[in-house]
Structure formats: C-alpha cells, structure tokens
C-alpha atoms as one frame of an Amber mdcrd trajectory, in Angstrom:
protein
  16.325  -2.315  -7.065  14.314   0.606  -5.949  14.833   3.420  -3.635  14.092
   4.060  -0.423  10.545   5.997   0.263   9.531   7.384   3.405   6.597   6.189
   4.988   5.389   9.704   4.826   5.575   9.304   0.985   4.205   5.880   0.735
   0.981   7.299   3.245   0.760  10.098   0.689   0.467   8.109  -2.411  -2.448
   5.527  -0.906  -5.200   8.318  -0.407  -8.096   5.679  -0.716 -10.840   7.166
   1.873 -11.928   4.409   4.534 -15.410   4.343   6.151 -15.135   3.331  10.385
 -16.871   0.478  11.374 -20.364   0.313  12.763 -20.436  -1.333  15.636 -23.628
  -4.075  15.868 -23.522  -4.798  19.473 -22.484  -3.100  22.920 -21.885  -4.171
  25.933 -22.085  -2.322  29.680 -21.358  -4.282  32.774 -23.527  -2.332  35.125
 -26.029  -2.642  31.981 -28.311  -0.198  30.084 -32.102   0.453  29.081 -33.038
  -1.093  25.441 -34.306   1.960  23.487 -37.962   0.466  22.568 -38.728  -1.350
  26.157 -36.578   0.243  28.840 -35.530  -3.393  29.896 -31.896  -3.021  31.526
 -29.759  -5.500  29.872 -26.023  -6.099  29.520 -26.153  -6.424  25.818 -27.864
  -4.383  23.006 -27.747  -4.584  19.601 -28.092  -2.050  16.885 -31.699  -1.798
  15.012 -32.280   1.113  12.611 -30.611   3.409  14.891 -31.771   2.060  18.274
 -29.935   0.496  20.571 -32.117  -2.593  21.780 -32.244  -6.150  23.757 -32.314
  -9.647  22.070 -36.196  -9.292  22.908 -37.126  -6.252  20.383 -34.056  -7.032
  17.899 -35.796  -7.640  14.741 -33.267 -11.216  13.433
C-alpha cells in the first residue's frame, strides 16, 4: 500500500507546462465591428489575428 501524499506534493511532482486555449470565436450581445469591414455583428471569429464576421472569415 502506499502512503499518503499531499496534494501539494503530487502538484509538485507533475510540472508539465500547459499552453491556454485560443479561443476561435466570440460572442457580444450588444455586438461588435469585424476588424476588416467594420460590419457590427454578434459573432466573430478569429483570422490571423483579426477578429472578423462569417463574411471576411477565410473557411
């Protein structure tokens, strides 16, 4: 049987770095200008850095 760890030491032995998530799409209720066309939508999507509207969202 083993001991009892700590989930302090069991944290410290799993040290693997972990990248966040990039989100793809955001939503705003009141909505927002797309980056490239200044059309106010509710949803945008991410393209190479922009945020942007179904319309200029390269699929």
């Amino acid at each position: 049987m083993s001991e009892d760890r700590s989930i302090d030491d069991v944290a410290a032995a799993d040290e693997t770095p972990v990248e966040p998530a990039t989100a793809t799409a955001i939503w705003s209720a009141d909505g927002a200008a797309c980056d490239r066309c200044d059309t106010v939508v509710e949803r945008r999507w991410l393209a190479d850095g922009d945020r942007v509207c179904t319309d200029c969202k390269d699929w």
